[in-house]
C-alpha positions, 0 to 999 in steps of 0.5 A, a space after each residue: 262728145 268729141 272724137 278725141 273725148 271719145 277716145 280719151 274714155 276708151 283709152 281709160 277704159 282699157 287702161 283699167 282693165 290691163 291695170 286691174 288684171 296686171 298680176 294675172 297677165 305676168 303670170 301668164 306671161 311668166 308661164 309662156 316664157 318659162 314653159 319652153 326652158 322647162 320642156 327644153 331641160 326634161 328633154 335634154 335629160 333624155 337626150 343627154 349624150 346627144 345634147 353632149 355631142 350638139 355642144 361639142 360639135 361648135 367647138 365647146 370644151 366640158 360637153 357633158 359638164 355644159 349639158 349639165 349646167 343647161 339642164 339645171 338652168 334651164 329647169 331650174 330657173 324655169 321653174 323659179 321664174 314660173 312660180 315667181 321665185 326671185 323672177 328677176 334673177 331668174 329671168 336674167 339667168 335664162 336671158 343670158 342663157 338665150 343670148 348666149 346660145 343664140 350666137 354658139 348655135 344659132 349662128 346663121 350668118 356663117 351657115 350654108 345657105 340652105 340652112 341659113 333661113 331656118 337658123 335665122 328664124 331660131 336666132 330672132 326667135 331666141 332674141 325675142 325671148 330674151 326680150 321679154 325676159 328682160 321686160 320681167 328683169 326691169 319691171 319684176 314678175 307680178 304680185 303673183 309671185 312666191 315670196 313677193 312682199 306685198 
């Protein structure tokens, strides 16, 4: 047998595994990227008035009224992207959320410079994120998903 044989036989070989496990790894996948938004809107729950006070100190009007919306954002659709409800909506929501919350606070391009790395780090992170949410957006949460019609 040849290289190239060889190769072509492994690269099916994994290729059906991945296949046969898809509905597992989205879930897996959907779980990781949701968990943080979850934990994220249970603390800010605690932490409401200082999360209020974090939203007012770049400027944004309503503090207490954006706090609110980003608790129900970020448990809600967290949690519908968990369980698989409308995945897609979900994922978008939260994506649009990541990005949107990368640029107001993550901004590092206009931080001092003893914080610039740090929020540099924070805002690649965020974009990451929401680079794979938008992987859940074009190709939808998996079969493991509530309400999915099979």
């Amino acid at each position: 047998m040849t290289t190239a044989h060889n190769l072509q036989t492994s690269s099916n070989f994994i290729d059906n595994a991945f296949n046969s496990s898809a509905s597992t790894i989205a879930l897996i996948g959907r779980v990781l990227l949701a968990a943080m938004f979850v934990l994220a809107g249970i603390e800010k729950i605690s932490g409401f008035e200082g999360t209020a006070g974090y939203i007012a100190s770049v400027g944004l009007p309503f503090s207490e009224v954006l706090t609110v919306l980003t608790i129900a954002v970020e448990i809600g659709a967290g949690l519908a992207l968990i369980v698989g409800f409308q995945a897609r909506i979900a994922a978008l929501l939260l994506a649009g959320f990541t990005l949107a919350a990368s640029v107001l606070f993550h901004n590092y391009w206009a931080m001092p410079a003893e914080q610039a790395y740090v929020q540099q780090l924070m805002f690649m992170k965020n974009i990451s994120v929401a680079g794979g949410l938008l992987m859940i957006v074009a190709l939808g949460g998996g079969s493991f998903s509530l309400g999915r019609k099979n």
